[in-house]
C-alpha positions as MATLAB code, in Angstrom:
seq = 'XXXXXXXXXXXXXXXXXXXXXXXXXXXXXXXXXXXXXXXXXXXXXXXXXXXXXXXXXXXXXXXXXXXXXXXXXXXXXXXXXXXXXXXXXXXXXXXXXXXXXXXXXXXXXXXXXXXXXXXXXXXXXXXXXXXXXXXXXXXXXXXXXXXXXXXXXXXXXXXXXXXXXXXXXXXXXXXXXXXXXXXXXXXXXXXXXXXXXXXXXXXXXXXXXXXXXXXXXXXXXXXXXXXXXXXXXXXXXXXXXXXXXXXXXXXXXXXXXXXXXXXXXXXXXXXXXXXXXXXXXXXXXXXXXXXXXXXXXXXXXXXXXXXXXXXXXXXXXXXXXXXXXXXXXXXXXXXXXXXXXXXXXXXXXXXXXXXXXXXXXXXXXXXXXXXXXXXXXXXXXXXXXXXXXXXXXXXXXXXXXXXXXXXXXXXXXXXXXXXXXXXXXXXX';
ca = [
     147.120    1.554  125.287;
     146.462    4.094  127.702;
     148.691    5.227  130.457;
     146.775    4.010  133.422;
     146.797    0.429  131.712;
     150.410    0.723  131.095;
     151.326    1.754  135.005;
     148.876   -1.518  135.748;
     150.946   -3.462  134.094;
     153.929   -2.499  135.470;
     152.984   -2.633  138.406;
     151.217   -6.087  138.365;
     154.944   -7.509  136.386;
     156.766   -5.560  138.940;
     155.008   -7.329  141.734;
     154.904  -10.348  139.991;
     158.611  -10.569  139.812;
     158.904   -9.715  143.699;
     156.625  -12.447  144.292;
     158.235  -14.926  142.390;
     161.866  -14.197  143.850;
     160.392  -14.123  147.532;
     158.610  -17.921  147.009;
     161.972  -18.936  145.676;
     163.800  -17.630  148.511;
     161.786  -18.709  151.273;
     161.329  -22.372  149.598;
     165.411  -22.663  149.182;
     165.821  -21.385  152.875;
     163.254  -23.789  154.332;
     164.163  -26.591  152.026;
     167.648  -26.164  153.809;
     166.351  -25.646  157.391;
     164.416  -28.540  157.113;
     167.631  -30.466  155.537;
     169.502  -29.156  158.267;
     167.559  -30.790  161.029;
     167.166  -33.830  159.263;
     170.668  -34.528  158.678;
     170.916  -33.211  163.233;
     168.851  -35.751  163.856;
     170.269  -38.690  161.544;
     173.565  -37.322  163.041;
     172.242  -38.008  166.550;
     170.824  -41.234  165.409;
     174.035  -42.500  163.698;
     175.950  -41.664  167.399;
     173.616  -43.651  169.981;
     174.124  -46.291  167.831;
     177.873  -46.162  166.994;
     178.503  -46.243  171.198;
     175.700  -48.841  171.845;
     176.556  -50.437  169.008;
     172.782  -51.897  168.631;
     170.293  -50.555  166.455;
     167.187  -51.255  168.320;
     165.208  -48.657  169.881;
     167.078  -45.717  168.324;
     164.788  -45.998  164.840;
     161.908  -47.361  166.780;
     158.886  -48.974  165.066;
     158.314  -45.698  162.717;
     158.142  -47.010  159.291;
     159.448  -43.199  158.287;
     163.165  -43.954  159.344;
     165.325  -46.883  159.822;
     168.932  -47.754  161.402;
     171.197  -50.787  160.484;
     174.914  -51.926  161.648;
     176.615  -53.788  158.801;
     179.554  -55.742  158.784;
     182.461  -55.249  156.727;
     180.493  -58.089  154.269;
     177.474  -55.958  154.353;
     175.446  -58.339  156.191;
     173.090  -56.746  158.908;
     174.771  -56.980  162.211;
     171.630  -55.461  163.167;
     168.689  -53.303  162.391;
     165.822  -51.237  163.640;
     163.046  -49.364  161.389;
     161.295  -49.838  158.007;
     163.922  -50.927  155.743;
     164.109  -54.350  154.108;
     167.455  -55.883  153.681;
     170.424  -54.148  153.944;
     170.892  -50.565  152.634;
     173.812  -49.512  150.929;
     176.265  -47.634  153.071;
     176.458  -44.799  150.766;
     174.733  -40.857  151.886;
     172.628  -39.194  150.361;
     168.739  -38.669  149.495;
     167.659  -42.277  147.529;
     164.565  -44.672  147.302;
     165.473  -46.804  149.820;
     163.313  -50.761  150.193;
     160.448  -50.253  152.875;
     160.683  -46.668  153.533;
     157.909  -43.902  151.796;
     159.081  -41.760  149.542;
     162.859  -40.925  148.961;
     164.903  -41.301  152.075;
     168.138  -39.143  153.573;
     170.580  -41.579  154.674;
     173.635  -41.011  156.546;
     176.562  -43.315  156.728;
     179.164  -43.577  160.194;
     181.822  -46.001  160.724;
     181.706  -48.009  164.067;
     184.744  -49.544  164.802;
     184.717  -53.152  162.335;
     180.835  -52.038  161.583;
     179.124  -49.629  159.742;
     176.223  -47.623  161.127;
     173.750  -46.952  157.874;
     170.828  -44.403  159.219;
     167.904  -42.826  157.639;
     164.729  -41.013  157.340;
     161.421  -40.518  154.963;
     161.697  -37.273  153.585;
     157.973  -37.398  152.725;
     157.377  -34.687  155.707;
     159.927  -32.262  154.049;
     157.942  -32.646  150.936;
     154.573  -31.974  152.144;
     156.053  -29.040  153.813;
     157.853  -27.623  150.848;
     154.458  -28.738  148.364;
     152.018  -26.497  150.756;
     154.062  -24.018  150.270;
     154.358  -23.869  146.585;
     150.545  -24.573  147.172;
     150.745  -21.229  149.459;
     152.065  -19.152  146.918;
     150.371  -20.497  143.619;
     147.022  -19.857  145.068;
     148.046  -16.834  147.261;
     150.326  -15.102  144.359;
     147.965  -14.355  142.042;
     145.370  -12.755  144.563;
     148.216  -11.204  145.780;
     148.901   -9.788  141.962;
     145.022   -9.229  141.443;
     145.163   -6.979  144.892;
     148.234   -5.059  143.455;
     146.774   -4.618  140.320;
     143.871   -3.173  141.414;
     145.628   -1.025  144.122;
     148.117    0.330  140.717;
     144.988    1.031  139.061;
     143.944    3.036  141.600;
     146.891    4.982  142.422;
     147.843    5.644  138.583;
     144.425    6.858  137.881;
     144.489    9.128  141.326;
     147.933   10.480  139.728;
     146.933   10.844  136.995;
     143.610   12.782  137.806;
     145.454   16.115  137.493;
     146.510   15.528  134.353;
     142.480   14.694  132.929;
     141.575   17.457  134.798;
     143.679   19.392  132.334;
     143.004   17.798  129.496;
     138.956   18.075  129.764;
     139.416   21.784  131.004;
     141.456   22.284  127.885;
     138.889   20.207  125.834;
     135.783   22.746  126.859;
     138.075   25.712  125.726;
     138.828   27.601  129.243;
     141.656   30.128  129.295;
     143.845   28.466  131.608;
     144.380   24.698  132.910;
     143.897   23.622  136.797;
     146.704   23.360  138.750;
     147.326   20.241  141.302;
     147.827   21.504  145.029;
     151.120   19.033  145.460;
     153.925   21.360  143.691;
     155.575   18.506  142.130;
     155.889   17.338  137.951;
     152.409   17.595  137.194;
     151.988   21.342  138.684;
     154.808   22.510  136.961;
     153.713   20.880  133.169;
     150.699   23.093  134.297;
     152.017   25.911  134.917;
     154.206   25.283  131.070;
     150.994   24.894  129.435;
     149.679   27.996  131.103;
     152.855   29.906  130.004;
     152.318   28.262  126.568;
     148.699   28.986  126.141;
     149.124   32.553  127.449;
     151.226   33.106  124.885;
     149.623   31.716  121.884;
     145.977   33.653  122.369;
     148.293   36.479  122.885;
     150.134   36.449  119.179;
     146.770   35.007  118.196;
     144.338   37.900  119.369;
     147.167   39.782  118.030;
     147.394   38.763  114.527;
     143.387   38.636  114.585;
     143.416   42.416  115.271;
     146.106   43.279  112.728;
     144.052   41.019  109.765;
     140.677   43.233  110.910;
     142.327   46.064  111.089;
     143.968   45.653  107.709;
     140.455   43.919  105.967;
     138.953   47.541  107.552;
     141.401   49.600  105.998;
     141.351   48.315  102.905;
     137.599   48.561  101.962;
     137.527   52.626  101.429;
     140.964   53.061   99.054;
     139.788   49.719   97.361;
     136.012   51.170   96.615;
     137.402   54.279   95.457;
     139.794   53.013   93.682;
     136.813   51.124   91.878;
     135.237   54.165   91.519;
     137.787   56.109   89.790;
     138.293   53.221   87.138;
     134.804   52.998   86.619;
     134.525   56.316   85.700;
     137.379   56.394   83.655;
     135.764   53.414   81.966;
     132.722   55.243   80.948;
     134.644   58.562   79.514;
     135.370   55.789   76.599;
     138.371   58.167   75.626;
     140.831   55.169   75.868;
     141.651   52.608   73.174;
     140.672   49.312   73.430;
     143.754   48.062   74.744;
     143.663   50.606   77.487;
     139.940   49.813   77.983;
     140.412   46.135   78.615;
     143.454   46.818   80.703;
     141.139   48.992   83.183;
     138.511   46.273   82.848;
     140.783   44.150   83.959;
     141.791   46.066   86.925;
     138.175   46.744   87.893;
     137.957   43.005   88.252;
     140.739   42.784   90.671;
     139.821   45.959   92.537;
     136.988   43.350   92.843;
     138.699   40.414   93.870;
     140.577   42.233   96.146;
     137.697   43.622   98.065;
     136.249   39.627   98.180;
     139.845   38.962   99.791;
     139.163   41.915  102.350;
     135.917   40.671  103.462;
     136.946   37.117  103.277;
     139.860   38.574  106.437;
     137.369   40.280  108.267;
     135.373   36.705  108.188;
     137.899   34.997  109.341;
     139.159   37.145  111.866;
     135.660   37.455  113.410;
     135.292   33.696  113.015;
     138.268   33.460  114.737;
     136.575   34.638  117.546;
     134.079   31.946  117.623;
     131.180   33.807  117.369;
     130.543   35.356  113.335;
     128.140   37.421  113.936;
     124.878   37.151  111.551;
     121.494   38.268  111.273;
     118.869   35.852  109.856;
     115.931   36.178  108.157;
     114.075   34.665  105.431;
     115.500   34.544  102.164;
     113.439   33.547   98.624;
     115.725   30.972   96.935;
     115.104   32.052   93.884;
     116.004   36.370   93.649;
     119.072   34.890   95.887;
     120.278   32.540   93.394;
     119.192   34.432   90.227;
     120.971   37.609   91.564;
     124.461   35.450   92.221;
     123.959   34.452   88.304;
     123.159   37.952   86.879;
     126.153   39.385   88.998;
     128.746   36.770   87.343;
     127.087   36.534   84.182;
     129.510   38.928   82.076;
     132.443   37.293   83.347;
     130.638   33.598   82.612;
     129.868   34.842   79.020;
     133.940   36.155   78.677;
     134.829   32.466   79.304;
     131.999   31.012   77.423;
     130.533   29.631   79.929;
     126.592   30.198   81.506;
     124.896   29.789   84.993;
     121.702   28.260   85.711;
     119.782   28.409   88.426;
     117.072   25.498   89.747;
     115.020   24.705   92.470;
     114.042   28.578   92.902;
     110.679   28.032   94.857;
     111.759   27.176   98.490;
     113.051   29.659  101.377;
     116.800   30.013  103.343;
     116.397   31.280  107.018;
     119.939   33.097  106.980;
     122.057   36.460  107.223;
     121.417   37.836  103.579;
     125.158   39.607  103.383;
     126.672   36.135  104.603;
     124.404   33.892  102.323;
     125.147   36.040   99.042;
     129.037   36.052  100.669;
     129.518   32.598  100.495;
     127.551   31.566   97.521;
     129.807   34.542   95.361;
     132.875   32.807   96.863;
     131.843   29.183   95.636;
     130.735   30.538   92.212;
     133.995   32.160   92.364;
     135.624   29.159   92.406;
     133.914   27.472   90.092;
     134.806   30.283   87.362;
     138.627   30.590   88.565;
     139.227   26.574   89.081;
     136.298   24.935   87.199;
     134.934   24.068   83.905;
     131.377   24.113   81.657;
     128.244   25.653   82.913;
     127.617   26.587   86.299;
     124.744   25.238   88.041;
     123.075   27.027   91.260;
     120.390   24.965   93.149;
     118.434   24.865   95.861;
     116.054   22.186   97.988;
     114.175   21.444  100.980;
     116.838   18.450  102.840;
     116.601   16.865  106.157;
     114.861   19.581  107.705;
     116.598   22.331  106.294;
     117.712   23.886  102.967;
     120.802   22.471  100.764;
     122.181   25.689   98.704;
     124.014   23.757   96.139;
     127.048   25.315   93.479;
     128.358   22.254   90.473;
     130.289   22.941   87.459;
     131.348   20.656   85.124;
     135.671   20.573   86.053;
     136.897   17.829   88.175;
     136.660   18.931   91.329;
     138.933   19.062   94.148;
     141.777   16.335   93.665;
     142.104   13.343   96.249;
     145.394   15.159   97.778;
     143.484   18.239   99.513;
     139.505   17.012   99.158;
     139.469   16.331  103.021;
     141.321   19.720  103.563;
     139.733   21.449  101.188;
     137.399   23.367  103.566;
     140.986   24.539  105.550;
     142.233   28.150  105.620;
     145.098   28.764  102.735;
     144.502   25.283  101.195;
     145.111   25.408   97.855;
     145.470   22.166   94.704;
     148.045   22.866   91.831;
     146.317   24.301   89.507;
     144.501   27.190   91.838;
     148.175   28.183   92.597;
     148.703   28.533   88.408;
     145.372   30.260   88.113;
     145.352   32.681   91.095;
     142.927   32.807   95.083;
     143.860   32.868   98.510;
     142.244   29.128   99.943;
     140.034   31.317  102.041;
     137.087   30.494   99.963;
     135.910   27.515  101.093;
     137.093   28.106  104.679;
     134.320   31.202  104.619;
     131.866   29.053  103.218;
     132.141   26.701  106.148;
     132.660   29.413  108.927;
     129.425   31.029  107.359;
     127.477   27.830  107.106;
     128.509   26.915  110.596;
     127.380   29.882  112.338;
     123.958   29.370  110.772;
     124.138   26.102  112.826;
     124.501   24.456  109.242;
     127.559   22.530  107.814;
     129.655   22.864  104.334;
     130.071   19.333  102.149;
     132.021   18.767   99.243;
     131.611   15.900   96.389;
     133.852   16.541   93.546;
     133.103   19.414   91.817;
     130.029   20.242   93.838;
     129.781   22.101   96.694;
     126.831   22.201   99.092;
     125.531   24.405  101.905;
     122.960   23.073  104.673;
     121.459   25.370  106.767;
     118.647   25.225  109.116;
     114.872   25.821  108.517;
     114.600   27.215  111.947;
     115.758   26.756  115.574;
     118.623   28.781  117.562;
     121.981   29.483  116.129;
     125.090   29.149  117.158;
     126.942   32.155  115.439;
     123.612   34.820  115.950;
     125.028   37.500  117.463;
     124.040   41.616  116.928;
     126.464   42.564  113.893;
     127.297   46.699  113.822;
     128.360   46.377  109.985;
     128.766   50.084  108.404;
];
């Protein structure tokens, strides 16, 4: 429930509870007042008659009160008012014979008599009934009013804090501070601290991981280089020759990694920079097979290719960058023959990678598209989790989106129409 809600309610119990203690208060209070100058007036009564000794004209003809000397035998020495009979000389509030509605009666002795006097309390009770009337009707207005005032106030205090969260929400450097210099302003000025902070380490670490991905590339192409050339002397043995192989194919994997960091770092950014164009389908996905086709046949595996006669509007470096990661994946984690597809889908075109393995386990398929997320058996068999992370951060800044459905993996980009990511890129 939100917080404005919650302060309503408060607010509305809170002055529900005031209410309900103030009705009770002024009802006991008036109930007594109203006792009080009953039982003055009885009093007053019971006196005039005790020195007159007669009833009449002290209860007059009222119907509402009454007044009666009794003799020691209780008979009615004589009466005034509208009882009938004789009431017992005993005081208190009672239903008393002719008289409407419960009646206060109050008992003095007169010498050998006994005054008995008394009154209708049906006046009291009217009184006290309006009120509870009063405050039935009038409380819950009164609630309604407060309600709506505790809406209003919570959401004005609150205001500060949305103003935060939807400056915070459109991605602006620093929150808005309230004018009053009270709680609010200073969680502002926290958050501030905070958020200063973080895209400081953050810009920081995103200049050490380009740095690094920069300085990598040369000493990892040479390095290439120099076992390549080994390689072809052919001077080693076969052992040694399949050990330099191998290390050719990490110098390779290696340099993926580095480029994956510099994609990530710019992407960090927000803005991967890209240049589009159109792309045939078909040399795009037959090159990605011919360049993993040795390393396919070493596993006993094969790549097709489909769906070669449609066009990708897209960066060709990026495309190739994140197809070669998925195909990647589907060597290092996957199983069977590789299949590379395209199609024309919803307006755009669906580059699609499918193996025959499992696919992604339920544990990490909605994370699989995460930085550094990796399942159990691609931490036996070897990768970063940046894979499928630069497949998305590539597909997004096409203005396209990543999907995943077991073991297939597919791409969506754009026919045509702006992008989001398209930015000048000063590669070497």
């Amino acid at each position: 429930m939100p917080i404005r809600i919650r302060l309503t309610i408060a607010f509305a119990a809170a002055t529900a509870l005031v209410l309900a203690a103030a009705a009770a208060f002024v009802y006991v209070q008036l109930r007594a007042d109203l006792d009080e100058s009953v039982d003055a007036t009885l009093a007053t009564r019971a006196a005039a008659v005790a020195r007159s000794g007669a009833a009449a004209g002290v209860a007059g003809d009222s119907e509402d009160s009454f007044a009666q000397v009794l003799a020691r035998d209780g008979r009615i020495a004589d009466a005034a008012g509208g009882a009938r009979g004789p009431v017992e000389p005993r005081a208190g509030e009672r239903p008393v014979p002719g008289v409407d509605g419960t009646a206060r009666v109050l008992v003095r002795p007169a010498g050998a008599n006994v005054v008995v006097v008394g009154q209708s309390l049906e006046d009291r009770d009217e009184v006290l009934a309006g009120l509870v009337t009063a405050f039935a009707v009038g409380g819950p207005l009164a609630i309604l009013l407060a309600s709506l005032l505790g809406y209003g106030l919570a959401g004005a205090g609150l205001r500060p804090v949305e103003a935060m969260r939807a400056r915070a929400a459109a991605g602006d450097e620093r929150l808005p501070l309230p004018p009053a210099r009270d709680e609010i302003r200073r969680l502002g000025e926290t958050l501030n601290e905070m958020l200063a902070r973080l895209r400081r380490s953050f810009e920081r670490e995103r200049r050490f991981v380009a740095d690094a991905s920069h300085e990598l590339r040369t000493p990892l192409a040479v390095l290439k280089t120099e076992l390549e050339a080994a390689l072809r002397t052919g001077d080693a043995g076969p052992e040694t020759q399949a050990a330099i192989s191998s290390a050719i194919e990490e110098c390779d994997h290696l340099a993926q990694l580095a480029d994956d960091l510099l994609v990530i770092a710019r992407s960090g950014e927000g803005q991967l920079p890209v240049r589009p164009e159109p792309l045939a389908a078909g040399p795009l996905l037959e090159g990605m097979r011919d360049r993993f086709a040795d390393r396919a046949a070493r596993d006993g595996r094969a790549i097709h290719v489909q769906g070669t006669g449609v066009t990708v509007r897209g960066d060709p470096l990026r495309v190739r960058q994140a197809l070669g990661n998925l195909v990647d994946n589907a060597l290092r984690h996957g199983a069977g023959d590789i299949v590379l597809s395209a199609e024309r889908d919803d307006g755009g075109v669906t580059l699609e990678v499918s193996d025959g393995g499992p696919g992604f386990g339920p544990d990490i398929a909605a994370e699989a598209f995460e930085r550094f997320t990796r399942g159990d058996q691609a931490r036996t068999r070897g990768g970063t989790g940046l894979g499928l992370a630069i497949v998305r951060a590539i597909a997004e800044a096409h203005g396209g989106r990543a999907t995943l459905a077991g073991s297939t993996v597919r791409v969506w980009m754009p026919s045509q129409g702006p992008l989001s990511g398209a930015v000048e890129d000063h590669r070497p």
